[in-house]
C-alpha positions in Angstrom: 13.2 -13.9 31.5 14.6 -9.8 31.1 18.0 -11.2 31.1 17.3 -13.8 28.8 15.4 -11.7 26.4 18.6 -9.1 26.6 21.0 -11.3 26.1 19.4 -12.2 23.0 18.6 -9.2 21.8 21.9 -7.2 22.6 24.4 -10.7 21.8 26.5 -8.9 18.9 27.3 -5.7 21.2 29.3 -8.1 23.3 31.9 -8.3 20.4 34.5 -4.4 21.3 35.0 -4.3 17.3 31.6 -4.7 16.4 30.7 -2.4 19.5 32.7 0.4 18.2 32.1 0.5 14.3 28.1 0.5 15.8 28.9 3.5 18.1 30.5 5.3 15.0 28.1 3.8 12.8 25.2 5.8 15.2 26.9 9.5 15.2 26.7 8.8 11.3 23.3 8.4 11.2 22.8 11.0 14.0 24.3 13.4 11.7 21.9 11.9 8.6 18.6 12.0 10.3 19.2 15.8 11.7 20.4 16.6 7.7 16.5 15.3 6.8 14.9 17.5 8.9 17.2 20.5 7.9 17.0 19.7 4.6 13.8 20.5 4.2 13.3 23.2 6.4 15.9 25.4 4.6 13.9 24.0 1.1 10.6 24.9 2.0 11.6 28.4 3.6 13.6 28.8 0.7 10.4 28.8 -1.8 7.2 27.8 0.3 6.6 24.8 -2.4 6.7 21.0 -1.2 8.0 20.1 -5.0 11.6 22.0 -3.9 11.6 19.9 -0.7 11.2 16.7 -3.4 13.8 18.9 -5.9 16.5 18.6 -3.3 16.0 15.0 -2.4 16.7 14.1 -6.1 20.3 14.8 -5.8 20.8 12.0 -3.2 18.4 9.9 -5.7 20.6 10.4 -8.9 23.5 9.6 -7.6 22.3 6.4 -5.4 21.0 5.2 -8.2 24.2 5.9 -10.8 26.8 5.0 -8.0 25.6 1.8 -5.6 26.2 -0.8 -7.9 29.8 0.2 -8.4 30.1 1.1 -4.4 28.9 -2.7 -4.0 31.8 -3.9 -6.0 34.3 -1.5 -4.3 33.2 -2.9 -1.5 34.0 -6.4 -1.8 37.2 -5.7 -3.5 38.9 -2.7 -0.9 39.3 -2.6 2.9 36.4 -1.3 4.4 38.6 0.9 6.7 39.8 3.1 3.8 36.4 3.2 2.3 34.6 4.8 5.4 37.6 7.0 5.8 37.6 8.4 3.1 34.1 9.1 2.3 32.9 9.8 5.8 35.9 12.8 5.8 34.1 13.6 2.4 30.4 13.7 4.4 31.9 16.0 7.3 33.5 18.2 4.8 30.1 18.6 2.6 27.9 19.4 6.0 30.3 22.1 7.0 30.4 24.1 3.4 26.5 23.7 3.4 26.5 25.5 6.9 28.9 28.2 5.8 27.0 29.1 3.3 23.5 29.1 4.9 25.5 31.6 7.6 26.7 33.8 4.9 23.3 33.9 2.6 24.5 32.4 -0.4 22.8 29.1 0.1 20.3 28.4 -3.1 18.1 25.4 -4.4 20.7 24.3 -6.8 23.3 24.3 -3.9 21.6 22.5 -1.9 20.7 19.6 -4.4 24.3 19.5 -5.3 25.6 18.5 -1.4 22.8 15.9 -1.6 23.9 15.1 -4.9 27.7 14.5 -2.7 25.9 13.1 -0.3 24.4 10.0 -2.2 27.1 9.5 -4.0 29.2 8.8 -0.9 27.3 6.8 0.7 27.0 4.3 -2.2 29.6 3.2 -1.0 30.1 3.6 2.4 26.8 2.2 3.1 28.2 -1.3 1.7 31.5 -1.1 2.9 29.6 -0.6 6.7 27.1 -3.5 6.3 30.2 -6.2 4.3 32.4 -5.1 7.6 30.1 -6.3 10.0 30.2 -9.9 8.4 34.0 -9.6 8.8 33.5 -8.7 12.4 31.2 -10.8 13.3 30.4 -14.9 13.4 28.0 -16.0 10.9 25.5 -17.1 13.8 25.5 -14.1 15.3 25.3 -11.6 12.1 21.1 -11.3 11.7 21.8 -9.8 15.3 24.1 -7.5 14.9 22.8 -6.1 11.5 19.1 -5.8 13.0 21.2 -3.9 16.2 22.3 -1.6 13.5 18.9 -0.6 12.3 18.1 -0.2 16.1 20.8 1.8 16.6 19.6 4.1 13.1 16.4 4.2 14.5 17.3 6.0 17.6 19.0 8.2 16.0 15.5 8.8 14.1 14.4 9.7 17.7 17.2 11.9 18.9 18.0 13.5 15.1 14.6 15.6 14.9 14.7 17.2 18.7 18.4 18.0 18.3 18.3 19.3 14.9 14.6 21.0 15.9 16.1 23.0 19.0 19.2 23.9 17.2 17.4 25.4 14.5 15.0 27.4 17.1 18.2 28.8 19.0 18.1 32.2 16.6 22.1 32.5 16.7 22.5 28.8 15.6 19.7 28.4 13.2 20.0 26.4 10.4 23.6 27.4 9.5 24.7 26.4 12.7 22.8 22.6 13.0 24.8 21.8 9.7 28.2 23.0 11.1 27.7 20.6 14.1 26.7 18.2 12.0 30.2 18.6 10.4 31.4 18.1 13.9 30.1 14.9 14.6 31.9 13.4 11.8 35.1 14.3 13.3 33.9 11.9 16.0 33.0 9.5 13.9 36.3 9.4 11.8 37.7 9.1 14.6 36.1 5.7 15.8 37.8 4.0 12.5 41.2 4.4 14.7 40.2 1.8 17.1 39.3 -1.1 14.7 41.6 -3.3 13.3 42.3 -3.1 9.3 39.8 -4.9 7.1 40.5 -7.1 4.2 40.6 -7.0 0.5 38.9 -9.6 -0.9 40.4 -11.1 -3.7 39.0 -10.4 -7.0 40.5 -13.3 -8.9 41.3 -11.2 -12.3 37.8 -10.5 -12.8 36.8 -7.4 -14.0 34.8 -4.9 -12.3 32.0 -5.4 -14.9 32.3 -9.1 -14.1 32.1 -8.5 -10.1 29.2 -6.7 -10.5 27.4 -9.1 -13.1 28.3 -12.1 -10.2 26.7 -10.3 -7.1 23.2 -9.8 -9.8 23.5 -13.8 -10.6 24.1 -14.4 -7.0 20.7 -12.2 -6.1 18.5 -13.9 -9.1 19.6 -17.5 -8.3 18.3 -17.3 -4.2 14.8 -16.4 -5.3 14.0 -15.9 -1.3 16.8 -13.3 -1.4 15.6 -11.8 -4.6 12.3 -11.0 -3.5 13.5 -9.4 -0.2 15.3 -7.4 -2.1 12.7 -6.7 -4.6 10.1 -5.7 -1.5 12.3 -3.4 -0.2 13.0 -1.7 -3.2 9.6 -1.2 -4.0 8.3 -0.3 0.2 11.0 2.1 0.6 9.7 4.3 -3.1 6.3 3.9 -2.8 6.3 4.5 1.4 9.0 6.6 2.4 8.5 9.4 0.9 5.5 10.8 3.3 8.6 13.3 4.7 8.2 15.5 1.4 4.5 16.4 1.8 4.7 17.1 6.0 5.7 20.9 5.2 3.2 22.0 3.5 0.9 19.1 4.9 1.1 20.9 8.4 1.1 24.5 6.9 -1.4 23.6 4.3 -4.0 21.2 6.1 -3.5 21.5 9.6 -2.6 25.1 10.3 0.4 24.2 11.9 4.4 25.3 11.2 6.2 23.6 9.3 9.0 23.2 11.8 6.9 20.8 13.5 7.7 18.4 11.0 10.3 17.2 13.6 7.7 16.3 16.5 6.2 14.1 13.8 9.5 12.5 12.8 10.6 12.0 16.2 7.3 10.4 17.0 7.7 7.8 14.3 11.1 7.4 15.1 10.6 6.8 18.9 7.8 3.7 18.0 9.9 2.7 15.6 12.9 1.9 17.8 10.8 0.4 20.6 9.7 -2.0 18.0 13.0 -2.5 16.1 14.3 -3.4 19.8 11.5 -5.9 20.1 12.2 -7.7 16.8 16.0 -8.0 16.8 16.0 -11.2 18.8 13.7 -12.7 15.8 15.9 -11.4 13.2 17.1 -14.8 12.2 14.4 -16.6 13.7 11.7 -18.4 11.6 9.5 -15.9 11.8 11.3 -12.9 10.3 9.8 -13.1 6.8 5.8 -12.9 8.7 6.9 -10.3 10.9 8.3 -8.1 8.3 4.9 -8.4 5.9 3.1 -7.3 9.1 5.0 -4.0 9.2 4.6 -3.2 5.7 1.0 -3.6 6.3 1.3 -1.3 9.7 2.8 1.3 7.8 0.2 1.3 4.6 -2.3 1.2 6.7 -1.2 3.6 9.1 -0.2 6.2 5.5 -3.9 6.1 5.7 -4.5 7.4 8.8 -2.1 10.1 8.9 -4.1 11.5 5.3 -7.3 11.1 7.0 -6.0 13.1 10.3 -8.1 15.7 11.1 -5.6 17.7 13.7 -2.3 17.8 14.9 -3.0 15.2 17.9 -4.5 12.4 15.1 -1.5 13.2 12.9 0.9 12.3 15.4 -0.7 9.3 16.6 -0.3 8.0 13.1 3.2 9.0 13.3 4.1 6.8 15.7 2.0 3.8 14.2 3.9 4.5 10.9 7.4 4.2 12.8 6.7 1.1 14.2 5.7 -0.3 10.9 8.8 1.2 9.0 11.1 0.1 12.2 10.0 -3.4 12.0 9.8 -4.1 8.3 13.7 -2.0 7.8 15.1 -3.9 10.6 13.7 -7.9 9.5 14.0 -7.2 5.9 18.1 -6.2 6.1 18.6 -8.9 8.3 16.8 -11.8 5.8 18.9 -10.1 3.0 22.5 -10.5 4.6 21.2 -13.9 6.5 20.6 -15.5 2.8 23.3 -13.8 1.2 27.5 -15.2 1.1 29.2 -13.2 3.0 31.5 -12.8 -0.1 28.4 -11.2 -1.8 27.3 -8.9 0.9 28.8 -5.8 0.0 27.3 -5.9 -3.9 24.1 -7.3 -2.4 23.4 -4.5 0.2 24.7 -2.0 -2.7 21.6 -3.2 -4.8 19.0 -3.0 -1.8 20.8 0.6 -1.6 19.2 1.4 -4.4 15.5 1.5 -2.3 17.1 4.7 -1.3 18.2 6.5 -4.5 14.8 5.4 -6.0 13.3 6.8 -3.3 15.2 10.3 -3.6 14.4 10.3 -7.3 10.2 9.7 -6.5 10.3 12.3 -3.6 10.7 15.0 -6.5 7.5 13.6 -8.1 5.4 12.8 -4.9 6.4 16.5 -3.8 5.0 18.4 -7.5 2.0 15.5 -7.1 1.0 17.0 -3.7 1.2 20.4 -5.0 -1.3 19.5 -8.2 -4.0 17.1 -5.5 -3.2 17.9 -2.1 -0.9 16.3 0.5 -4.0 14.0 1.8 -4.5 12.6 -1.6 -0.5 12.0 -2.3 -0.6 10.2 1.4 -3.3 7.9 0.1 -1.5 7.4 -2.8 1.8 6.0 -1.0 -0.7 3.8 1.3 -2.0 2.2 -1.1 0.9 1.7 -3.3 2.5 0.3 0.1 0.2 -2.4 0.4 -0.2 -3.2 -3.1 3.7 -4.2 -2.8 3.1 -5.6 0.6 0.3 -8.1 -0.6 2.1 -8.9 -3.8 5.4 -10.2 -2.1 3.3 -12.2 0.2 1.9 -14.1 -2.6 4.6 -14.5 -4.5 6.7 -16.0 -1.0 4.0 -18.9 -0.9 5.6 -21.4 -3.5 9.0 -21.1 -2.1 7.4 -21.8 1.6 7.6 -25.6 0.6 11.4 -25.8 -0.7 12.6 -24.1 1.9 11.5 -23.3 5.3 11.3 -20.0 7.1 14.6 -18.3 8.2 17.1 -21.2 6.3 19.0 -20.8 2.9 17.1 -21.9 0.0 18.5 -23.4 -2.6 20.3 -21.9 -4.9 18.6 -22.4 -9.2 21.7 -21.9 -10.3 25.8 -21.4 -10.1 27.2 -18.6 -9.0 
């Protein structure tokens, strides 16, 4: 029954390409979840306010939002090779000047916006190019598998990324300086993981415009209206939720009398739940019940937002930590595998472009929630999220029951319209 259940779970690792662009794919997000913590440690140190923790997170937002849909098309239209070349060299490069000048003092608010600013706008379009490459790698059975293995595999990086970046930053001749440089290192590994795959493919554009490209993958969205509320869900999860990482500073400092630098025991709590769980739900990524089990862990994490405002210690805040990462870990993993499972694979670089924009949306909210918590309290902007969480939660659920009966859970609906 173990074998069976790992075979399932694990089936796209057996494929070497697949196997290496995730191993690469990991050190990427290793480097990105350490940056998070980082991040806001330098922020908050910087100024002691939660709203410049939210002020350097809008960087990333800006340019997600500005840059995705055009980092869809690209995309589709360029080998996928060159893209994460390029902009992952770009992402090493950006790390390694932030850490130089954290070592030499010259490191402000404004600077540190900026590199986010870089940041987002490189990964608007490496972030499709990595998901459309996996459909080129991969059978169609076998995608939902090996895109849910890829939130796995982001997830543990959620676990590791805290503690490394944590006792880096305590190690007083590394410090802060010194966690982005390695961070700049890892990128020469991952760079270096694009040499063992074989070229990708242009796809043909046909004479079309980039305007017109980009105007096809929206049409292609609105006519799959199973595909366009995923996307819409996640979008709207991913602002209203997500953001909890702005308040924890001052939330520790402020409510529970704790440093702020323990804002990584909390992350890595939530992120170690959330990759049991993510494990446990790959196998049912493109099983009928993917679009149930991802409403579930919207509801986990909304309900677990309330909790963690209502914690009266440390102890009580982590144990909501780790409820909340199993509810992100289930809803993130279920949610990107329904949205390239209903997608053409033709589409699913401008597809996962527009589901990017969850992010950039949530950079550009973190600056808001941040200044909120300062005016009512980090309890009352937790609440806030929660209930904004469920709110979208019980509002997609509703609106999935008509399209129930035309098409059942887990297969293609059809489509209102041409492409």
């Amino acid at each position: 029954m173990i074998s069976a259940w790992a075979a399932r779970t694990f089936k796209a690792l057996e494929y070497r390409h697949y196997r290496v662009l995730w191993i690469g794919t990991s050190l990427a997000f290793l480097a990105f979840m350490m940056s998070s913590v980082v991040q806001a440690v330098v922020a908050f140190e910087l100024t002691g306010r939660n709203g410049a923790v939210g002020f350097v997170s809008l960087g990333m937002g800006l340019a997600t939002i500005l840059v995705s849909p055009f980092g869809g098309v690209t995309a589709d239209r360029l080998p996928k090779r060159r893209l994460l070349f390029i902009g992952q060299s770009i992402i090493g490069l950006n790390f390694a000047a932030v850490g130089l000048l954290i070592v030499f003092d010259l490191i402000t608010i404004p600077l540190l916006a900026l590199s986010t600013l870089v940041m987002g706008a490189v990964f608007s379009f490496i972030g499709p190019a990595r998901q459309a490459w996996i459909g080129e790698l991969l059978p169609a059975h076998d995608l939902p598998n090996g895109i849910a293995l890829q939130q796995v595999g982001m997830t543990l990086t959620r676990v590791i990324g805290p503690f490394v970046a944590a006792g880096l930053i305590s190690v007083s001749f590394i410090g802060t300086g010194g966690t982005y440089l390695f961070m700049a290192g890892l990128f020469v590994f991952v760079v270096l993981t694009l040499s063992m795959l074989p070229p990708s493919q242009a796809v043909a554009r046909g004479g079309r415009s980039f305007r017109d490209d980009m105007a096809l993958g929206v049409r292609h969205i609105r006519a799959r209206p199973r595909l366009m509320l995923a996307v819409v869900t996640f979008i709207g999860v991913i602002m209203a939720g997500f953001s909890y990482f702005v308040v924890l500073p001052g939330f520790l400092e402020n409510e529970l009398g704790r440093s702020s630098k323990d804002m990584a025991l909390l992350m890595a709590a939530g992120a170690a739940s959330g990759f049991v769980v993510s494990v446990g739900v790959a196998g049912a990524a493109g099983s009928r019940h993917a679009w149930s089990l991802m409403a579930a862990g919207g509801v986990v994490l909304g309900l677990s937002l309330v909790l963690l405002a209502s914690a009266p210690n440390f102890g009580v805040a982590l144990l909501a930590m780790l409820a909340i990462g199993a509810g992100t870990g289930a809803f993130q993993v279920l949610n990107n595998a329904i949205v390239m499972r209903e997608a053409e694979p033709a589409y699913h670089g401008r597809v996962m472009s527009l589901t990017m924009l969850a992010w950039g949306v949530n950079g550009l909210v973190a600056y808001p929630f941040g200044a909120l918590a300062d005016w009512i309290g980090e309890r009352e902007t937790l609440g806030v999220m929660a209930a904004g969480v469920l709110v979208i939660v019980a509002g997609a659920w509703f609106a999935s029951l008509p399209l129930r009966g035309a098409a059942a859970e887990g297969a293609l609906p059809r489509p209102l319209g041409g492409d």
